[in-house]
C-alpha positions in Angstrom: 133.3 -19.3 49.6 135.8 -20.5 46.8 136.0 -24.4 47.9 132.1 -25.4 47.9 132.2 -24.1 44.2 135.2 -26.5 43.6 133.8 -29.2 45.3 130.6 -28.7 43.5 132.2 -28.6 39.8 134.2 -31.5 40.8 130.8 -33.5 41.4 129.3 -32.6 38.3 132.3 -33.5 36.4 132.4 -36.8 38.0 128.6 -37.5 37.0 129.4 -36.6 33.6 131.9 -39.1 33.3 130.2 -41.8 34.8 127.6 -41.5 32.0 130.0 -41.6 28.9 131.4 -44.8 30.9 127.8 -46.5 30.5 127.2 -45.6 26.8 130.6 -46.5 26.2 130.3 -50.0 23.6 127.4 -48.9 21.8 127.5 -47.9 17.9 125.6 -45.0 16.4 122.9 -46.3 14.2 123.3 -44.5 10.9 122.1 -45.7 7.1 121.7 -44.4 3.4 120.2 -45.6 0.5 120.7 -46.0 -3.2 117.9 -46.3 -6.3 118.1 -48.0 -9.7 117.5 -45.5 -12.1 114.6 -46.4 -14.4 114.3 -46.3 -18.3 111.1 -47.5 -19.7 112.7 -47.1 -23.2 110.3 -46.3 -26.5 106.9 -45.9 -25.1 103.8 -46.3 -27.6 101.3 -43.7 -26.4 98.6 -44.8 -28.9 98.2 -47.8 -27.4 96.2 -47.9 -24.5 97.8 -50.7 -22.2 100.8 -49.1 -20.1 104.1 -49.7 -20.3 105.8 -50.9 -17.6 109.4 -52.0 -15.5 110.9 -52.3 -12.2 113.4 -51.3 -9.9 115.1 -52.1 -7.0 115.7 -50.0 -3.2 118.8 -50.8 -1.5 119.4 -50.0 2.3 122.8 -50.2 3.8 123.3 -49.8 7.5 125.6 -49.6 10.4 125.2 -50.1 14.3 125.2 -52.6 16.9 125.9 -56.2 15.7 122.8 -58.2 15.3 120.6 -55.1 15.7 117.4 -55.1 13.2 117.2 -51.3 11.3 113.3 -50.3 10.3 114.0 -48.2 7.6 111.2 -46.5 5.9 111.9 -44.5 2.1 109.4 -41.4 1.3 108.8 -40.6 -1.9 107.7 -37.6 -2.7 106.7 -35.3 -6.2 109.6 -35.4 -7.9 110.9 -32.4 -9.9 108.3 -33.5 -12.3 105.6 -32.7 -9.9 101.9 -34.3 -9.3 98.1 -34.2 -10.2 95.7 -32.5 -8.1 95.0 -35.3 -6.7 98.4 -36.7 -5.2 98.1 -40.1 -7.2 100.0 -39.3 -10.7 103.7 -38.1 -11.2 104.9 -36.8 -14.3 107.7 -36.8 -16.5 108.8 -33.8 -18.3 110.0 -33.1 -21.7 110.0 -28.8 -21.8 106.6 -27.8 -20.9 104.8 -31.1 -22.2 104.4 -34.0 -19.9 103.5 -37.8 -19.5 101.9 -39.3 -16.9 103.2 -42.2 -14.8 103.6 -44.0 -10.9 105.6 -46.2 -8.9 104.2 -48.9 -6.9 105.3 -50.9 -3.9 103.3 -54.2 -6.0 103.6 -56.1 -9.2 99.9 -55.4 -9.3 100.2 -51.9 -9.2 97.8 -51.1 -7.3 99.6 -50.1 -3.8 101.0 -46.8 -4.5 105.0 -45.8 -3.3 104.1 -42.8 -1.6 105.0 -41.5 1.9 104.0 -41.3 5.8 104.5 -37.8 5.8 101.9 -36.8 3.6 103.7 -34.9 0.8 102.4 -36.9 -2.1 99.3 -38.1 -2.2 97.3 -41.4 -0.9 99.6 -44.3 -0.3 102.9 -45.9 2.0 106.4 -45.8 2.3 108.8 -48.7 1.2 109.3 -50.9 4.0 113.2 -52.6 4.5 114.3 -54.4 7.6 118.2 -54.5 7.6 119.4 -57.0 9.8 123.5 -56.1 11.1 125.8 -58.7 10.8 129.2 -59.8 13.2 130.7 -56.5 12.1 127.7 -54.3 13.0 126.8 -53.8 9.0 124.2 -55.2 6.7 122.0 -54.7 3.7 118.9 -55.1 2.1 116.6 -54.6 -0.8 113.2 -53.8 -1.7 111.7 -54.0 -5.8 109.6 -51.6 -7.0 107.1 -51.2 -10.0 106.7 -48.6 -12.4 104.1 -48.0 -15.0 103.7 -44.9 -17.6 99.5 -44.9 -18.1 98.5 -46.2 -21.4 96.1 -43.5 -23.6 97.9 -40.7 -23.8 98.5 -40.2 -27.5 98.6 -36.2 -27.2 101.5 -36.8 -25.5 104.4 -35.5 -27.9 107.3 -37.8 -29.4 111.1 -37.0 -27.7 112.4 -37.6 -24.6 110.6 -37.5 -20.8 112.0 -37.3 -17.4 112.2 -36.6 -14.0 114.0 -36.7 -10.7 113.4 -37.3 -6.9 116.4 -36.4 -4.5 116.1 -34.2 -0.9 112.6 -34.5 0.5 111.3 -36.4 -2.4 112.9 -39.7 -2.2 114.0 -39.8 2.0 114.9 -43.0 4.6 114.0 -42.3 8.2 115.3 -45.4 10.1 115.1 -46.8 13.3 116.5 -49.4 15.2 115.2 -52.2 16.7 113.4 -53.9 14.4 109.8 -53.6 12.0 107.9 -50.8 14.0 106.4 -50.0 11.1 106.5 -46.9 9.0 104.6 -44.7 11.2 106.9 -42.0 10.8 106.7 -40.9 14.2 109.9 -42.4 15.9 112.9 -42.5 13.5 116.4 -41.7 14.8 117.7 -40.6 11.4 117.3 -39.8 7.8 119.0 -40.0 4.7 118.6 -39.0 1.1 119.0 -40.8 -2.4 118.8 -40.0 -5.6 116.7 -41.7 -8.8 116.1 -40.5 -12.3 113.2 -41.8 -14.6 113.3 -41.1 -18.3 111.0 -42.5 -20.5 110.7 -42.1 -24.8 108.0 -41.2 -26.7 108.3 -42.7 -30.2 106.6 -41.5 -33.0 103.8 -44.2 -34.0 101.0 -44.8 -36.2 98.3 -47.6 -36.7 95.8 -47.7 -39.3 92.3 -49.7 -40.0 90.1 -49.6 -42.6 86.5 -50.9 -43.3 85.9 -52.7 -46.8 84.9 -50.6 -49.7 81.4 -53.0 -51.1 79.9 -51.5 -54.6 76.9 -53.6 -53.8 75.5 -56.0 -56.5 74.7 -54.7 -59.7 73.8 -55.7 -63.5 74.7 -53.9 -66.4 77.7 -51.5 -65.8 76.0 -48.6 -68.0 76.4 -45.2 -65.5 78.5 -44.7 -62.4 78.8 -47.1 -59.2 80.0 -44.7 -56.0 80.7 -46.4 -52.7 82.9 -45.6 -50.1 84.6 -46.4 -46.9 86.6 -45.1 -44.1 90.1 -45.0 -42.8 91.2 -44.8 -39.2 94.6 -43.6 -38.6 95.5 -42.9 -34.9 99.5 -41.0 -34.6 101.7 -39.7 -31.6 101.0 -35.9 -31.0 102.6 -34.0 -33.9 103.8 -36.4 -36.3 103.5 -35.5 -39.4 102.0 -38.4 -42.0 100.9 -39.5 -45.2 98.4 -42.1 -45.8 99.8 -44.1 -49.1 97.3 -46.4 -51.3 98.8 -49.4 -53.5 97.5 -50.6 -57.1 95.9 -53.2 -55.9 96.7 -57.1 -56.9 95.3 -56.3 -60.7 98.1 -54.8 -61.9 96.9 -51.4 -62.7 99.7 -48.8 -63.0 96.7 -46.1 -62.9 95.1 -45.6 -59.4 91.5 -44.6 -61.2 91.6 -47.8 -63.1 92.8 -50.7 -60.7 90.9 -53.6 -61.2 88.6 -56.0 -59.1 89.3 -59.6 -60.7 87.0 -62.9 -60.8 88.6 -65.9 -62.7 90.1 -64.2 -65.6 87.5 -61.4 -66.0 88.0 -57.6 -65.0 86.0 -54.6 -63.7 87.7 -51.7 -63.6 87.2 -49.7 -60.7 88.6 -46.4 -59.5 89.9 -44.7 -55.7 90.0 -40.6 -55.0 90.7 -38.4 -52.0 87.4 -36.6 -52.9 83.5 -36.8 -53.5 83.9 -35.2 -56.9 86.1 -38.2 -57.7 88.7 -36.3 -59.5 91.9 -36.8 -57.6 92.9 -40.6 -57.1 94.3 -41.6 -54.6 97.8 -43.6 -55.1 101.0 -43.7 -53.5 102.3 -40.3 -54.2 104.5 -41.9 -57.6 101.3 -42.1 -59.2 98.0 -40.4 -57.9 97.8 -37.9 -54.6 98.0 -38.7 -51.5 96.8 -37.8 -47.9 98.6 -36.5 -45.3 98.0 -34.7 -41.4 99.6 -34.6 -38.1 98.9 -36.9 -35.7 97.0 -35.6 -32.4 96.5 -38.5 -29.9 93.0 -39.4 -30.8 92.0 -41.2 -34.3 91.4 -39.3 -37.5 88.9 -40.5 -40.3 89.4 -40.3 -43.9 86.9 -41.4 -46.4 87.9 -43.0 -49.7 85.7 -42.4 -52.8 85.4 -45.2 -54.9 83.7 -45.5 -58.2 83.1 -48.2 -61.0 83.1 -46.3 -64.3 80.9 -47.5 -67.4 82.3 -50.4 -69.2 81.3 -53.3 -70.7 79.6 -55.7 -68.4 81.5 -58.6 -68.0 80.8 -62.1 -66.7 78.4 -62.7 -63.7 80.4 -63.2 -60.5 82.1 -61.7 -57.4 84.4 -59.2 -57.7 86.9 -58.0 -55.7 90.9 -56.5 -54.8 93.0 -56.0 -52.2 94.7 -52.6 -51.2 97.5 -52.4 -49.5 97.5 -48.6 -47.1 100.5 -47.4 -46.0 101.1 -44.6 -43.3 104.8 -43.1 -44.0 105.9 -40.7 -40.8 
């Protein structure tokens, strides 16, 4: 009873042997990956065109000389996480964020997403390593980055995120481009990448022209006014500043409008009453607020006092505004 088991052990031994023997010669296919970090630097979130930059996928793998390695990188949410709708990442700065994507096109319009279906419409990064003599080779894929433009509620300081694990994944296969179908990979890996981006504090201002009409005999009062448009990062704190003017008044309710040689003296205030002018803080009050994203008006009140008429003719100054933050 003892030798049929022996001679049967023996067989399957043999068998297992002979298999090793035919695989022997062939190299494990095996790759990993590695990820520029990207910095988009000082962002200006009161503009509305986005800032943008690029980086750069590298793929290094090993295996059978000449052999062709399809490997495909997910990318996931990030520890930043992602819209509703699977098409906008975030960065993070506490519990404030600011919106942003990476692309697999300088056109930004193919989204770097991934086959698996954790984040959102869109594709893997494609990268064909081909394996040289020694059975190892590299290659690189660029990729494009973009923070969206009009998001001045965003608030000034630093912003990041990171994608490692799950989120940022190569499943490879070899043999060549199959395509990233996800189905058929022989392997994975995982890389890391930060993104950091800075929101500066930032101001713009406009104004519309301050016109006191046409008029004769400067015997009563001449109101006008006009508006200023000052847009700021998210809670920056500002103060809008008014010069003299280029008639070289010391007194912000007596600047003058000049034509030739002659004078009108003319007047600027931070109310309808017209009893506080507006100056540069030295001389006359100022105004100030905190920015909030979206553009804030401010009227200036402007009057001609009585005075002498002088000679007919157009009148007129210049104002320099000034937002300090």
């Amino acid at each position: 009873m003892t030798v049929p088991f022996r001679l049967a052990l023996a067989a399957l031994v043999v068998g297992v042997l002979a298999i090793a023997g035919a695989d022997r010669g062939r190299a494990e296919t095996s790759c990993y990956i590695t990820a520029t970090s990207l910095d988009f630097g000082m962002v200006d979130t009161t503009l509305n065109a986005p800032a943008a930059t690029t980086g750069a996928l590298t793929a290094t793998c090993t295996g059978d000389a000449g052999a062709s390695v399809d490997v495909c990188v997910d990318l996931g949410a990030g520890i930043g996480g992602i819209a509703a709708d699977g098409t906008t990442r975030y960065l993070l700065n506490n519990s404030n964020r600011l919106s942003f994507d990476l692309y697999r096109d300088a056109a930004r319009t193919q989204r770097w997403a991934s086959a698996y279906g954790s984040a959102g419409p869109g594709d893997p990064i494609e990268i064909v390593v081909t394996l040289g003599a020694n059975g190892t080779g590299s290659a690189s894929s660029v990729f494009w980055a973009a923070v969206a433009g009009g998001q001045g509620n965003a608030l000034s300081g630093r912003y990041s995120t990171m994608f490692f694990g799950a989120d940022l994944i190569a499943r490879y296969t070899a043999g060549g481009a199959g395509g990233c179908s996800g189905t058929e990979a022989i392997g994975s890996a995982s890389g890391f990448m930060r993104v950091d981006a800075t929101v500066a504090p930032r101001c713009t201002v406009n104004a519309t022209a301050l016109d006191f009409g046409e008029v004769g005999i400067l015997d009563r009062n001449i109101d006008s006014t006009n508006a200023l448009y000052v847009s700021c990062t998210s809670g920056t704190f500002y103060a809008i500043l008014l010069d003299n003017g280029q008639g070289g008044a010391i007194d912000p309710a007596r600047r003058a409008m000049r034509s030739g040689a002659s004078r009108v003296s003319y007047g600027l205030y931070t109310n309808s009453a017209r009893t506080v002018p507006w100056g540069d803080g030295s001389r006359g009050s100022v105004q100030a607020g905190i920015g909030t994203g979206a553009t804030q008006q401010y009227t200036v009140y402007g009057r001609v006092p009585p005075q002498a008429a002088p000679a007919a003719g157009t009148y007129s100054d210049t104002i320099v505004v000034t937002v300090m933050y």
